[in-house]
mmCIF entry with sequence, helices, sheets and N, C-alpha, C, O atoms, coordinates in Angstrom:
data_MODEL
# 
_entry.id   MODEL 
# 
_entity.id                         1 
_entity.type                       polymer 
_entity.pdbx_number_of_molecules   1 
# 
_entity_poly.entity_id                      1 
_entity_poly.type                           'polypeptide(L)' 
_entity_poly.nstd_linkage                   no 
_entity_poly.nstd_monomer                   no 
_entity_poly.pdbx_seq_one_letter_code       
;(UNK)(UNK)(UNK)(UNK)(UNK)(UNK)(UNK)(UNK)(UNK)(UNK)(UNK)(UNK)(UNK)(UNK)(UNK)(UNK)
(UNK)(UNK)(UNK)(UNK)(UNK)(UNK)(UNK)(UNK)(UNK)(UNK)(UNK)(UNK)(UNK)(UNK)(UNK)(UNK)
(UNK)(UNK)(UNK)(UNK)(UNK)(UNK)(UNK)(UNK)(UNK)(UNK)(UNK)(UNK)(UNK)(UNK)(UNK)(UNK)
(UNK)(UNK)(UNK)(UNK)(UNK)(UNK)(UNK)
;
_entity_poly.pdbx_seq_one_letter_code_can   XXXXXXXXXXXXXXXXXXXXXXXXXXXXXXXXXXXXXXXXXXXXXXXXXXXXXXX 
_entity_poly.pdbx_strand_id                 A 
# 
loop_
_entity_poly_seq.entity_id 
_entity_poly_seq.num 
_entity_poly_seq.mon_id 
_entity_poly_seq.hetero 
1 1  UNK n 
1 2  UNK n 
1 3  UNK n 
1 4  UNK n 
1 5  UNK n 
1 6  UNK n 
1 7  UNK n 
1 8  UNK n 
1 9  UNK n 
1 10 UNK n 
1 11 UNK n 
1 12 UNK n 
1 13 UNK n 
1 14 UNK n 
1 15 UNK n 
1 16 UNK n 
1 17 UNK n 
1 18 UNK n 
1 19 UNK n 
1 20 UNK n 
1 21 UNK n 
1 22 UNK n 
1 23 UNK n 
1 24 UNK n 
1 25 UNK n 
1 26 UNK n 
1 27 UNK n 
1 28 UNK n 
1 29 UNK n 
1 30 UNK n 
1 31 UNK n 
1 32 UNK n 
1 33 UNK n 
1 34 UNK n 
1 35 UNK n 
1 36 UNK n 
1 37 UNK n 
1 38 UNK n 
1 39 UNK n 
1 40 UNK n 
1 41 UNK n 
1 42 UNK n 
1 43 UNK n 
1 44 UNK n 
1 45 UNK n 
1 46 UNK n 
1 47 UNK n 
1 48 UNK n 
1 49 UNK n 
1 50 UNK n 
1 51 UNK n 
1 52 UNK n 
1 53 UNK n 
1 54 UNK n 
1 55 UNK n 
# 
_struct_asym.id          A 
_struct_asym.entity_id   1 
# 
loop_
_struct_sheet.id 
_struct_sheet.type 
_struct_sheet.number_strands 
_struct_sheet.details 
AA1 ? 2 ? 
AA2 ? 2 ? 
# 
loop_
_struct_sheet_order.sheet_id 
_struct_sheet_order.range_id_1 
_struct_sheet_order.range_id_2 
_struct_sheet_order.offset 
_struct_sheet_order.sense 
AA1 1 2 ? anti-parallel 
AA2 1 2 ? anti-parallel 
# 
loop_
_struct_sheet_range.sheet_id 
_struct_sheet_range.id 
_struct_sheet_range.beg_label_comp_id 
_struct_sheet_range.beg_label_asym_id 
_struct_sheet_range.beg_label_seq_id 
_struct_sheet_range.pdbx_beg_PDB_ins_code 
_struct_sheet_range.end_label_comp_id 
_struct_sheet_range.end_label_asym_id 
_struct_sheet_range.end_label_seq_id 
_struct_sheet_range.pdbx_end_PDB_ins_code 
_struct_sheet_range.beg_auth_comp_id 
_struct_sheet_range.beg_auth_asym_id 
_struct_sheet_range.beg_auth_seq_id 
_struct_sheet_range.end_auth_comp_id 
_struct_sheet_range.end_auth_asym_id 
_struct_sheet_range.end_auth_seq_id 
AA1 1 UNK A 13 ? UNK A 17 ? UNK A 13 UNK A 17 
AA1 2 UNK A 20 ? UNK A 23 ? UNK A 20 UNK A 23 
AA2 1 UNK A 33 ? UNK A 42 ? UNK A 33 UNK A 42 
AA2 2 UNK A 45 ? UNK A 54 ? UNK A 45 UNK A 54 
# 
loop_
_atom_site.group_PDB 
_atom_site.id 
_atom_site.type_symbol 
_atom_site.label_atom_id 
_atom_site.label_alt_id 
_atom_site.label_comp_id 
_atom_site.label_asym_id 
_atom_site.label_entity_id 
_atom_site.label_seq_id 
_atom_site.pdbx_PDB_ins_code 
_atom_site.Cartn_x 
_atom_site.Cartn_y 
_atom_site.Cartn_z 
_atom_site.occupancy 
_atom_site.B_iso_or_equiv 
_atom_site.pdbx_formal_charge 
_atom_site.auth_seq_id 
_atom_site.auth_comp_id 
_atom_site.auth_asym_id 
_atom_site.auth_atom_id 
_atom_site.pdbx_PDB_model_num 
ATOM 1   N N  . UNK A 1 1  ? -35.464 71.550 46.639 1.00 0.00 ? 1  UNK A N  1 
ATOM 2   C CA . UNK A 1 1  ? -35.417 71.747 48.076 1.00 0.00 ? 1  UNK A CA 1 
ATOM 3   C C  . UNK A 1 1  ? -34.907 73.168 48.320 1.00 0.00 ? 1  UNK A C  1 
ATOM 4   O O  . UNK A 1 1  ? -33.711 73.366 48.530 1.00 0.00 ? 1  UNK A O  1 
ATOM 5   N N  . UNK A 1 2  ? -35.796 74.150 48.293 1.00 0.00 ? 2  UNK A N  1 
ATOM 6   C CA . UNK A 1 2  ? -35.391 75.548 48.350 1.00 0.00 ? 2  UNK A CA 1 
ATOM 7   C C  . UNK A 1 2  ? -34.591 75.923 49.593 1.00 0.00 ? 2  UNK A C  1 
ATOM 8   O O  . UNK A 1 2  ? -33.669 76.733 49.496 1.00 0.00 ? 2  UNK A O  1 
ATOM 9   N N  . UNK A 1 3  ? -34.910 75.366 50.744 1.00 0.00 ? 3  UNK A N  1 
ATOM 10  C CA . UNK A 1 3  ? -34.218 75.739 51.981 1.00 0.00 ? 3  UNK A CA 1 
ATOM 11  C C  . UNK A 1 3  ? -32.755 75.316 51.967 1.00 0.00 ? 3  UNK A C  1 
ATOM 12  O O  . UNK A 1 3  ? -31.932 75.931 52.645 1.00 0.00 ? 3  UNK A O  1 
ATOM 13  N N  . UNK A 1 4  ? -32.422 74.287 51.216 1.00 0.00 ? 4  UNK A N  1 
ATOM 14  C CA . UNK A 1 4  ? -31.053 73.772 51.164 1.00 0.00 ? 4  UNK A CA 1 
ATOM 15  C C  . UNK A 1 4  ? -30.324 74.150 49.878 1.00 0.00 ? 4  UNK A C  1 
ATOM 16  O O  . UNK A 1 4  ? -29.135 73.866 49.733 1.00 0.00 ? 4  UNK A O  1 
ATOM 17  N N  . UNK A 1 5  ? -31.026 74.787 48.948 1.00 0.00 ? 5  UNK A N  1 
ATOM 18  C CA . UNK A 1 5  ? -30.411 75.164 47.683 1.00 0.00 ? 5  UNK A CA 1 
ATOM 19  C C  . UNK A 1 5  ? -30.255 74.003 46.715 1.00 0.00 ? 5  UNK A C  1 
ATOM 20  O O  . UNK A 1 5  ? -29.495 74.101 45.752 1.00 0.00 ? 5  UNK A O  1 
ATOM 21  N N  . UNK A 1 6  ? -30.970 72.893 46.957 1.00 0.00 ? 6  UNK A N  1 
ATOM 22  C CA . UNK A 1 6  ? -30.885 71.728 46.073 1.00 0.00 ? 6  UNK A CA 1 
ATOM 23  C C  . UNK A 1 6  ? -31.932 71.823 44.972 1.00 0.00 ? 6  UNK A C  1 
ATOM 24  O O  . UNK A 1 6  ? -33.036 72.329 45.177 1.00 0.00 ? 6  UNK A O  1 
ATOM 25  N N  . UNK A 1 7  ? -31.561 71.329 43.812 1.00 0.00 ? 7  UNK A N  1 
ATOM 26  C CA . UNK A 1 7  ? -32.498 71.205 42.697 1.00 0.00 ? 7  UNK A CA 1 
ATOM 27  C C  . UNK A 1 7  ? -32.084 69.986 41.895 1.00 0.00 ? 7  UNK A C  1 
ATOM 28  O O  . UNK A 1 7  ? -30.906 69.632 41.849 1.00 0.00 ? 7  UNK A O  1 
ATOM 29  N N  . UNK A 1 8  ? -33.046 69.354 41.272 1.00 0.00 ? 8  UNK A N  1 
ATOM 30  C CA . UNK A 1 8  ? -32.777 68.180 40.458 1.00 0.00 ? 8  UNK A CA 1 
ATOM 31  C C  . UNK A 1 8  ? -33.223 68.452 39.029 1.00 0.00 ? 8  UNK A C  1 
ATOM 32  O O  . UNK A 1 8  ? -34.101 69.286 38.805 1.00 0.00 ? 8  UNK A O  1 
ATOM 33  N N  . UNK A 1 9  ? -32.630 67.762 38.061 1.00 0.00 ? 9  UNK A N  1 
ATOM 34  C CA . UNK A 1 9  ? -33.082 67.946 36.675 1.00 0.00 ? 9  UNK A CA 1 
ATOM 35  C C  . UNK A 1 9  ? -34.497 67.397 36.508 1.00 0.00 ? 9  UNK A C  1 
ATOM 36  O O  . UNK A 1 9  ? -34.969 66.626 37.343 1.00 0.00 ? 9  UNK A O  1 
ATOM 37  N N  . UNK A 1 10 ? -35.164 67.791 35.443 1.00 0.00 ? 10 UNK A N  1 
ATOM 38  C CA . UNK A 1 10 ? -36.523 67.275 35.212 1.00 0.00 ? 10 UNK A CA 1 
ATOM 39  C C  . UNK A 1 10 ? -36.557 65.749 35.194 1.00 0.00 ? 10 UNK A C  1 
ATOM 40  O O  . UNK A 1 10 ? -35.617 65.092 34.747 1.00 0.00 ? 10 UNK A O  1 
ATOM 41  N N  . UNK A 1 11 ? -37.658 65.211 35.690 1.00 0.00 ? 11 UNK A N  1 
ATOM 42  C CA . UNK A 1 11 ? -37.867 63.759 35.732 1.00 0.00 ? 11 UNK A CA 1 
ATOM 43  C C  . UNK A 1 11 ? -38.935 63.407 34.706 1.00 0.00 ? 11 UNK A C  1 
ATOM 44  O O  . UNK A 1 11 ? -40.022 63.986 34.710 1.00 0.00 ? 11 UNK A O  1 
ATOM 45  N N  . UNK A 1 12 ? -38.626 62.463 33.831 1.00 0.00 ? 12 UNK A N  1 
ATOM 46  C CA . UNK A 1 12 ? -39.596 62.025 32.835 1.00 0.00 ? 12 UNK A CA 1 
ATOM 47  C C  . UNK A 1 12 ? -40.675 61.181 33.504 1.00 0.00 ? 12 UNK A C  1 
ATOM 48  O O  . UNK A 1 12 ? -40.444 60.562 34.542 1.00 0.00 ? 12 UNK A O  1 
ATOM 49  N N  . UNK A 1 13 ? -41.851 61.168 32.894 1.00 0.00 ? 13 UNK A N  1 
ATOM 50  C CA . UNK A 1 13 ? -42.936 60.328 33.393 1.00 0.00 ? 13 UNK A CA 1 
ATOM 51  C C  . UNK A 1 13 ? -43.383 59.361 32.304 1.00 0.00 ? 13 UNK A C  1 
ATOM 52  O O  . UNK A 1 13 ? -43.112 59.556 31.119 1.00 0.00 ? 13 UNK A O  1 
ATOM 53  N N  . UNK A 1 14 ? -44.070 58.319 32.741 1.00 0.00 ? 14 UNK A N  1 
ATOM 54  C CA . UNK A 1 14 ? -44.631 57.323 31.830 1.00 0.00 ? 14 UNK A CA 1 
ATOM 55  C C  . UNK A 1 14 ? -46.142 57.300 32.049 1.00 0.00 ? 14 UNK A C  1 
ATOM 56  O O  . UNK A 1 14 ? -46.607 57.294 33.189 1.00 0.00 ? 14 UNK A O  1 
ATOM 57  N N  . UNK A 1 15 ? -46.895 57.286 30.974 1.00 0.00 ? 15 UNK A N  1 
ATOM 58  C CA . UNK A 1 15 ? -48.343 57.212 31.077 1.00 0.00 ? 15 UNK A CA 1 
ATOM 59  C C  . UNK A 1 15 ? -48.721 55.820 31.571 1.00 0.00 ? 15 UNK A C  1 
ATOM 60  O O  . UNK A 1 15 ? -48.443 54.821 30.908 1.00 0.00 ? 15 UNK A O  1 
ATOM 61  N N  . UNK A 1 16 ? -49.365 55.760 32.755 1.00 0.00 ? 16 UNK A N  1 
ATOM 62  C CA . UNK A 1 16 ? -49.736 54.481 33.364 1.00 0.00 ? 16 UNK A CA 1 
ATOM 63  C C  . UNK A 1 16 ? -51.224 54.171 33.205 1.00 0.00 ? 16 UNK A C  1 
ATOM 64  O O  . UNK A 1 16 ? -51.668 53.067 33.520 1.00 0.00 ? 16 UNK A O  1 
ATOM 65  N N  . UNK A 1 17 ? -51.976 55.125 32.727 1.00 0.00 ? 17 UNK A N  1 
ATOM 66  C CA . UNK A 1 17 ? -53.416 54.962 32.544 1.00 0.00 ? 17 UNK A CA 1 
ATOM 67  C C  . UNK A 1 17 ? -54.005 56.323 32.237 1.00 0.00 ? 17 UNK A C  1 
ATOM 68  O O  . UNK A 1 17 ? -53.282 57.320 32.234 1.00 0.00 ? 17 UNK A O  1 
ATOM 69  N N  . UNK A 1 18 ? -55.298 56.387 31.980 1.00 0.00 ? 18 UNK A N  1 
ATOM 70  C CA . UNK A 1 18 ? -55.927 57.674 31.677 1.00 0.00 ? 18 UNK A CA 1 
ATOM 71  C C  . UNK A 1 18 ? -55.728 58.682 32.813 1.00 0.00 ? 18 UNK A C  1 
ATOM 72  O O  . UNK A 1 18 ? -56.277 58.516 33.902 1.00 0.00 ? 18 UNK A O  1 
ATOM 73  N N  . UNK A 1 19 ? -54.939 59.723 32.550 1.00 0.00 ? 19 UNK A N  1 
ATOM 74  C CA . UNK A 1 19 ? -54.690 60.762 33.536 1.00 0.00 ? 19 UNK A CA 1 
ATOM 75  C C  . UNK A 1 19 ? -53.740 60.369 34.654 1.00 0.00 ? 19 UNK A C  1 
ATOM 76  O O  . UNK A 1 19 ? -53.622 61.097 35.639 1.00 0.00 ? 19 UNK A O  1 
ATOM 77  N N  . UNK A 1 20 ? -53.052 59.224 34.525 1.00 0.00 ? 20 UNK A N  1 
ATOM 78  C CA . UNK A 1 20 ? -52.130 58.751 35.565 1.00 0.00 ? 20 UNK A CA 1 
ATOM 79  C C  . UNK A 1 20 ? -50.725 58.667 34.976 1.00 0.00 ? 20 UNK A C  1 
ATOM 80  O O  . UNK A 1 20 ? -50.494 57.978 33.981 1.00 0.00 ? 20 UNK A O  1 
ATOM 81  N N  . UNK A 1 21 ? -49.788 59.381 35.607 1.00 0.00 ? 21 UNK A N  1 
ATOM 82  C CA . UNK A 1 21 ? -48.406 59.388 35.159 1.00 0.00 ? 21 UNK A CA 1 
ATOM 83  C C  . UNK A 1 21 ? -47.505 58.954 36.310 1.00 0.00 ? 21 UNK A C  1 
ATOM 84  O O  . UNK A 1 21 ? -47.771 59.280 37.467 1.00 0.00 ? 21 UNK A O  1 
ATOM 85  N N  . UNK A 1 22 ? -46.438 58.219 35.994 1.00 0.00 ? 22 UNK A N  1 
ATOM 86  C CA . UNK A 1 22 ? -45.529 57.699 37.013 1.00 0.00 ? 22 UNK A CA 1 
ATOM 87  C C  . UNK A 1 22 ? -44.106 58.176 36.700 1.00 0.00 ? 22 UNK A C  1 
ATOM 88  O O  . UNK A 1 22 ? -43.650 58.078 35.561 1.00 0.00 ? 22 UNK A O  1 
ATOM 89  N N  . UNK A 1 23 ? -43.407 58.695 37.726 1.00 0.00 ? 23 UNK A N  1 
ATOM 90  C CA . UNK A 1 23 ? -42.005 59.083 37.557 1.00 0.00 ? 23 UNK A CA 1 
ATOM 91  C C  . UNK A 1 23 ? -41.165 57.829 37.372 1.00 0.00 ? 23 UNK A C  1 
ATOM 92  O O  . UNK A 1 23 ? -41.388 56.814 38.032 1.00 0.00 ? 23 UNK A O  1 
ATOM 93  N N  . UNK A 1 24 ? -40.197 57.911 36.467 1.00 0.00 ? 24 UNK A N  1 
ATOM 94  C CA . UNK A 1 24 ? -39.436 56.720 36.108 1.00 0.00 ? 24 UNK A CA 1 
ATOM 95  C C  . UNK A 1 24 ? -38.134 56.559 36.885 1.00 0.00 ? 24 UNK A C  1 
ATOM 96  O O  . UNK A 1 24 ? -37.430 55.567 36.696 1.00 0.00 ? 24 UNK A O  1 
ATOM 97  N N  . UNK A 1 25 ? -37.802 57.502 37.747 1.00 0.00 ? 25 UNK A N  1 
ATOM 98  C CA . UNK A 1 25 ? -36.603 57.375 38.578 1.00 0.00 ? 25 UNK A CA 1 
ATOM 99  C C  . UNK A 1 25 ? -36.845 58.051 39.917 1.00 0.00 ? 25 UNK A C  1 
ATOM 100 O O  . UNK A 1 25 ? -37.877 58.688 40.128 1.00 0.00 ? 25 UNK A O  1 
ATOM 101 N N  . UNK A 1 26 ? -35.883 57.906 40.817 1.00 0.00 ? 26 UNK A N  1 
ATOM 102 C CA . UNK A 1 26 ? -36.015 58.499 42.151 1.00 0.00 ? 26 UNK A CA 1 
ATOM 103 C C  . UNK A 1 26 ? -36.198 60.009 42.041 1.00 0.00 ? 26 UNK A C  1 
ATOM 104 O O  . UNK A 1 26 ? -35.471 60.683 41.311 1.00 0.00 ? 26 UNK A O  1 
ATOM 105 N N  . UNK A 1 27 ? -37.175 60.525 42.772 1.00 0.00 ? 27 UNK A N  1 
ATOM 106 C CA . UNK A 1 27 ? -37.480 61.954 42.700 1.00 0.00 ? 27 UNK A CA 1 
ATOM 107 C C  . UNK A 1 27 ? -36.822 62.720 43.845 1.00 0.00 ? 27 UNK A C  1 
ATOM 108 O O  . UNK A 1 27 ? -36.248 63.784 43.612 1.00 0.00 ? 27 UNK A O  1 
ATOM 109 N N  . UNK A 1 28 ? -36.890 62.211 45.067 1.00 0.00 ? 28 UNK A N  1 
ATOM 110 C CA . UNK A 1 28 ? -36.387 62.937 46.238 1.00 0.00 ? 28 UNK A CA 1 
ATOM 111 C C  . UNK A 1 28 ? -35.094 62.308 46.738 1.00 0.00 ? 28 UNK A C  1 
ATOM 112 O O  . UNK A 1 28 ? -35.010 61.091 46.902 1.00 0.00 ? 28 UNK A O  1 
ATOM 113 N N  . UNK A 1 29 ? -34.088 63.140 46.980 1.00 0.00 ? 29 UNK A N  1 
ATOM 114 C CA . UNK A 1 29 ? -32.790 62.644 47.430 1.00 0.00 ? 29 UNK A CA 1 
ATOM 115 C C  . UNK A 1 29 ? -32.613 62.727 48.935 1.00 0.00 ? 29 UNK A C  1 
ATOM 116 O O  . UNK A 1 29 ? -31.683 62.131 49.478 1.00 0.00 ? 29 UNK A O  1 
ATOM 117 N N  . UNK A 1 30 ? -33.487 63.457 49.623 1.00 0.00 ? 30 UNK A N  1 
ATOM 118 C CA . UNK A 1 30 ? -33.392 63.569 51.084 1.00 0.00 ? 30 UNK A CA 1 
ATOM 119 C C  . UNK A 1 30 ? -34.724 64.029 51.656 1.00 0.00 ? 30 UNK A C  1 
ATOM 120 O O  . UNK A 1 30 ? -35.572 64.556 50.937 1.00 0.00 ? 30 UNK A O  1 
ATOM 121 N N  . UNK A 1 31 ? -34.901 63.821 52.969 1.00 0.00 ? 31 UNK A N  1 
ATOM 122 C CA . UNK A 1 31 ? -36.111 64.271 53.667 1.00 0.00 ? 31 UNK A CA 1 
ATOM 123 C C  . UNK A 1 31 ? -36.142 65.789 53.747 1.00 0.00 ? 31 UNK A C  1 
ATOM 124 O O  . UNK A 1 31 ? -35.098 66.442 53.765 1.00 0.00 ? 31 UNK A O  1 
ATOM 125 N N  . UNK A 1 32 ? -37.330 66.334 53.796 1.00 0.00 ? 32 UNK A N  1 
ATOM 126 C CA . UNK A 1 32 ? -37.486 67.764 53.978 1.00 0.00 ? 32 UNK A CA 1 
ATOM 127 C C  . UNK A 1 32 ? -38.604 68.317 53.127 1.00 0.00 ? 32 UNK A C  1 
ATOM 128 O O  . UNK A 1 32 ? -39.413 67.563 52.586 1.00 0.00 ? 32 UNK A O  1 
ATOM 129 N N  . UNK A 1 33 ? -38.654 69.634 53.007 1.00 0.00 ? 33 UNK A N  1 
ATOM 130 C CA . UNK A 1 33 ? -39.665 70.319 52.211 1.00 0.00 ? 33 UNK A CA 1 
ATOM 131 C C  . UNK A 1 33 ? -39.130 70.508 50.796 1.00 0.00 ? 33 UNK A C  1 
ATOM 132 O O  . UNK A 1 33 ? -38.057 71.077 50.594 1.00 0.00 ? 33 UNK A O  1 
ATOM 133 N N  . UNK A 1 34 ? -39.891 70.025 49.823 1.00 0.00 ? 34 UNK A N  1 
ATOM 134 C CA . UNK A 1 34 ? -39.525 70.136 48.415 1.00 0.00 ? 34 UNK A CA 1 
ATOM 135 C C  . UNK A 1 34 ? -40.596 70.917 47.668 1.00 0.00 ? 34 UNK A C  1 
ATOM 136 O O  . UNK A 1 34 ? -41.768 70.890 48.043 1.00 0.00 ? 34 UNK A O  1 
ATOM 137 N N  . UNK A 1 35 ? -40.192 71.608 46.617 1.00 0.00 ? 35 UNK A N  1 
ATOM 138 C CA . UNK A 1 35 ? -41.123 72.232 45.689 1.00 0.00 ? 35 UNK A CA 1 
ATOM 139 C C  . UNK A 1 35 ? -41.082 71.444 44.394 1.00 0.00 ? 35 UNK A C  1 
ATOM 140 O O  . UNK A 1 35 ? -40.008 71.222 43.835 1.00 0.00 ? 35 UNK A O  1 
ATOM 141 N N  . UNK A 1 36 ? -42.236 71.020 43.915 1.00 0.00 ? 36 UNK A N  1 
ATOM 142 C CA . UNK A 1 36 ? -42.334 70.334 42.630 1.00 0.00 ? 36 UNK A CA 1 
ATOM 143 C C  . UNK A 1 36 ? -42.900 71.303 41.604 1.00 0.00 ? 36 UNK A C  1 
ATOM 144 O O  . UNK A 1 36 ? -43.941 71.920 41.828 1.00 0.00 ? 36 UNK A O  1 
ATOM 145 N N  . UNK A 1 37 ? -42.216 71.432 40.490 1.00 0.00 ? 37 UNK A N  1 
ATOM 146 C CA . UNK A 1 37 ? -42.725 72.219 39.372 1.00 0.00 ? 37 UNK A CA 1 
ATOM 147 C C  . UNK A 1 37 ? -43.189 71.226 38.318 1.00 0.00 ? 37 UNK A C  1 
ATOM 148 O O  . UNK A 1 37 ? -42.381 70.523 37.712 1.00 0.00 ? 37 UNK A O  1 
ATOM 149 N N  . UNK A 1 38 ? -44.490 71.176 38.107 1.00 0.00 ? 38 UNK A N  1 
ATOM 150 C CA . UNK A 1 38 ? -45.097 70.223 37.183 1.00 0.00 ? 38 UNK A CA 1 
ATOM 151 C C  . UNK A 1 38 ? -45.486 70.989 35.918 1.00 0.00 ? 38 UNK A C  1 
ATOM 152 O O  . UNK A 1 38 ? -46.268 71.939 35.972 1.00 0.00 ? 38 UNK A O  1 
ATOM 153 N N  . UNK A 1 39 ? -44.932 70.566 34.783 1.00 0.00 ? 39 UNK A N  1 
ATOM 154 C CA . UNK A 1 39 ? -45.236 71.205 33.513 1.00 0.00 ? 39 UNK A CA 1 
ATOM 155 C C  . UNK A 1 39 ? -46.301 70.396 32.785 1.00 0.00 ? 39 UNK A C  1 
ATOM 156 O O  . UNK A 1 39 ? -46.142 69.199 32.546 1.00 0.00 ? 39 UNK A O  1 
ATOM 157 N N  . UNK A 1 40 ? -47.383 71.073 32.441 1.00 0.00 ? 40 UNK A N  1 
ATOM 158 C CA . UNK A 1 40 ? -48.489 70.457 31.708 1.00 0.00 ? 40 UNK A CA 1 
ATOM 159 C C  . UNK A 1 40 ? -48.576 71.166 30.362 1.00 0.00 ? 40 UNK A C  1 
ATOM 160 O O  . UNK A 1 40 ? -48.654 72.393 30.303 1.00 0.00 ? 40 UNK A O  1 
ATOM 161 N N  . UNK A 1 41 ? -48.560 70.385 29.278 1.00 0.00 ? 41 UNK A N  1 
ATOM 162 C CA . UNK A 1 41 ? -48.643 71.015 27.960 1.00 0.00 ? 41 UNK A CA 1 
ATOM 163 C C  . UNK A 1 41 ? -49.634 70.275 27.081 1.00 0.00 ? 41 UNK A C  1 
ATOM 164 O O  . UNK A 1 41 ? -49.874 69.079 27.249 1.00 0.00 ? 41 UNK A O  1 
ATOM 165 N N  . UNK A 1 42 ? -50.199 71.010 26.146 1.00 0.00 ? 42 UNK A N  1 
ATOM 166 C CA . UNK A 1 42 ? -51.176 70.437 25.230 1.00 0.00 ? 42 UNK A CA 1 
ATOM 167 C C  . UNK A 1 42 ? -51.443 71.393 24.094 1.00 0.00 ? 42 UNK A C  1 
ATOM 168 O O  . UNK A 1 42 ? -50.662 72.311 23.844 1.00 0.00 ? 42 UNK A O  1 
ATOM 169 N N  . UNK A 1 43 ? -52.539 71.179 23.413 1.00 0.00 ? 43 UNK A N  1 
ATOM 170 C CA . UNK A 1 43 ? -52.896 71.987 22.254 1.00 0.00 ? 43 UNK A CA 1 
ATOM 171 C C  . UNK A 1 43 ? -53.052 73.474 22.579 1.00 0.00 ? 43 UNK A C  1 
ATOM 172 O O  . UNK A 1 43 ? -52.808 74.330 21.728 1.00 0.00 ? 43 UNK A O  1 
ATOM 173 N N  . UNK A 1 44 ? -53.454 73.773 23.800 1.00 0.00 ? 44 UNK A N  1 
ATOM 174 C CA . UNK A 1 44 ? -53.701 75.172 24.182 1.00 0.00 ? 44 UNK A CA 1 
ATOM 175 C C  . UNK A 1 44 ? -52.482 75.865 24.770 1.00 0.00 ? 44 UNK A C  1 
ATOM 176 O O  . UNK A 1 44 ? -52.563 77.035 25.146 1.00 0.00 ? 44 UNK A O  1 
ATOM 177 N N  . UNK A 1 45 ? -51.356 75.167 24.857 1.00 0.00 ? 45 UNK A N  1 
ATOM 178 C CA . UNK A 1 45 ? -50.143 75.785 25.385 1.00 0.00 ? 45 UNK A CA 1 
ATOM 179 C C  . UNK A 1 45 ? -49.558 75.003 26.539 1.00 0.00 ? 45 UNK A C  1 
ATOM 180 O O  . UNK A 1 45 ? -49.774 73.798 26.668 1.00 0.00 ? 45 UNK A O  1 
ATOM 181 N N  . UNK A 1 46 ? -48.821 75.699 27.372 1.00 0.00 ? 46 UNK A N  1 
ATOM 182 C CA . UNK A 1 46 ? -48.102 75.057 28.477 1.00 0.00 ? 46 UNK A CA 1 
ATOM 183 C C  . UNK A 1 46 ? -48.328 75.834 29.763 1.00 0.00 ? 46 UNK A C  1 
ATOM 184 O O  . UNK A 1 46 ? -48.433 77.061 29.748 1.00 0.00 ? 46 UNK A O  1 
ATOM 185 N N  . UNK A 1 47 ? -48.402 75.114 30.872 1.00 0.00 ? 47 UNK A N  1 
ATOM 186 C CA . UNK A 1 47 ? -48.560 75.745 32.183 1.00 0.00 ? 47 UNK A CA 1 
ATOM 187 C C  . UNK A 1 47 ? -47.682 75.009 33.182 1.00 0.00 ? 47 UNK A C  1 
ATOM 188 O O  . UNK A 1 47 ? -47.552 73.787 33.122 1.00 0.00 ? 47 UNK A O  1 
ATOM 189 N N  . UNK A 1 48 ? -47.082 75.754 34.100 1.00 0.00 ? 48 UNK A N  1 
ATOM 190 C CA . UNK A 1 48 ? -46.271 75.167 35.164 1.00 0.00 ? 48 UNK A CA 1 
ATOM 191 C C  . UNK A 1 48 ? -47.020 75.329 36.479 1.00 0.00 ? 48 UNK A C  1 
ATOM 192 O O  . UNK A 1 48 ? -47.419 76.433 36.850 1.00 0.00 ? 48 UNK A O  1 
ATOM 193 N N  . UNK A 1 49 ? -47.202 74.218 37.175 1.00 0.00 ? 49 UNK A N  1 
ATOM 194 C CA . UNK A 1 49 ? -47.891 74.196 38.463 1.00 0.00 ? 49 UNK A CA 1 
ATOM 195 C C  . UNK A 1 49 ? -46.847 73.877 39.521 1.00 0.00 ? 49 UNK A C  1 
ATOM 196 O O  . UNK A 1 49 ? -46.122 72.892 39.382 1.00 0.00 ? 49 UNK A O  1 
ATOM 197 N N  . UNK A 1 50 ? -46.751 74.672 40.560 1.00 0.00 ? 50 UNK A N  1 
ATOM 198 C CA . UNK A 1 50 ? -45.778 74.441 41.631 1.00 0.00 ? 50 UNK A CA 1 
ATOM 199 C C  . UNK A 1 50 ? -46.508 74.021 42.901 1.00 0.00 ? 50 UNK A C  1 
ATOM 200 O O  . UNK A 1 50 ? -47.432 74.700 43.349 1.00 0.00 ? 50 UNK A O  1 
ATOM 201 N N  . UNK A 1 51 ? -46.088 72.903 43.472 1.00 0.00 ? 51 UNK A N  1 
ATOM 202 C CA . UNK A 1 51 ? -46.658 72.415 44.729 1.00 0.00 ? 51 UNK A CA 1 
ATOM 203 C C  . UNK A 1 51 ? -45.527 72.153 45.722 1.00 0.00 ? 51 UNK A C  1 
ATOM 204 O O  . UNK A 1 51 ? -44.412 71.811 45.329 1.00 0.00 ? 51 UNK A O  1 
ATOM 205 N N  . UNK A 1 52 ? -45.822 72.317 47.001 1.00 0.00 ? 52 UNK A N  1 
ATOM 206 C CA . UNK A 1 52 ? -44.848 72.058 48.065 1.00 0.00 ? 52 UNK A CA 1 
ATOM 207 C C  . UNK A 1 52 ? -45.245 70.773 48.759 1.00 0.00 ? 52 UNK A C  1 
ATOM 208 O O  . UNK A 1 52 ? -46.411 70.574 49.098 1.00 0.00 ? 52 UNK A O  1 
ATOM 209 N N  . UNK A 1 53 ? -44.254 69.884 48.974 1.00 0.00 ? 53 UNK A N  1 
ATOM 210 C CA . UNK A 1 53 ? -44.504 68.602 49.644 1.00 0.00 ? 53 UNK A CA 1 
ATOM 211 C C  . UNK A 1 53 ? -43.476 68.390 50.751 1.00 0.00 ? 53 UNK A C  1 
ATOM 212 O O  . UNK A 1 53 ? -42.333 68.833 50.639 1.00 0.00 ? 53 UNK A O  1 
ATOM 213 N N  . UNK A 1 54 ? -43.886 67.715 51.812 1.00 0.00 ? 54 UNK A N  1 
ATOM 214 C CA . UNK A 1 54 ? -42.989 67.345 52.899 1.00 0.00 ? 54 UNK A CA 1 
ATOM 215 C C  . UNK A 1 54 ? -42.668 65.862 52.740 1.00 0.00 ? 54 UNK A C  1 
ATOM 216 O O  . UNK A 1 54 ? -43.564 65.018 52.759 1.00 0.00 ? 54 UNK A O  1 
ATOM 217 N N  . UNK A 1 55 ? -41.388 65.556 52.584 1.00 0.00 ? 55 UNK A N  1 
ATOM 218 C CA . UNK A 1 55 ? -40.938 64.181 52.388 1.00 0.00 ? 55 UNK A CA 1 
ATOM 219 C C  . UNK A 1 55 ? -40.288 63.696 53.671 1.00 0.00 ? 55 UNK A C  1 
ATOM 220 O O  . UNK A 1 55 ? -39.831 62.555 53.739 1.00 0.00 ? 55 UNK A O  1 
# 
């Protein structure tokens, strides 16, 4: 939550199906605009994708 200076530790995911991952614990602690940094890694390396969401 950049506007409030909040950040949370990384959240682990569980594979729920082909290409479907589910967070295993609460992700958002309050309403507002959050930035999610999603790390994708594989044989070709690692990439971080950042998306903004309104909760």
């Amino acid at each position: 939550m950049p506007a409030m200076g909040h950040a949370l530790p990384p959240v682990a995911t569980v594979l729920a199906g082909p290409g479907v991952f589910v967070a295993t614990r609460e992700v958002f602690t309050m309403d507002g605009v959050w930035e999610l940094s999603i790390t994708v890694s594989g044989d070709r390396g690692e990439e971080v994708i950042t998306v903004t969401v309104l909760v």
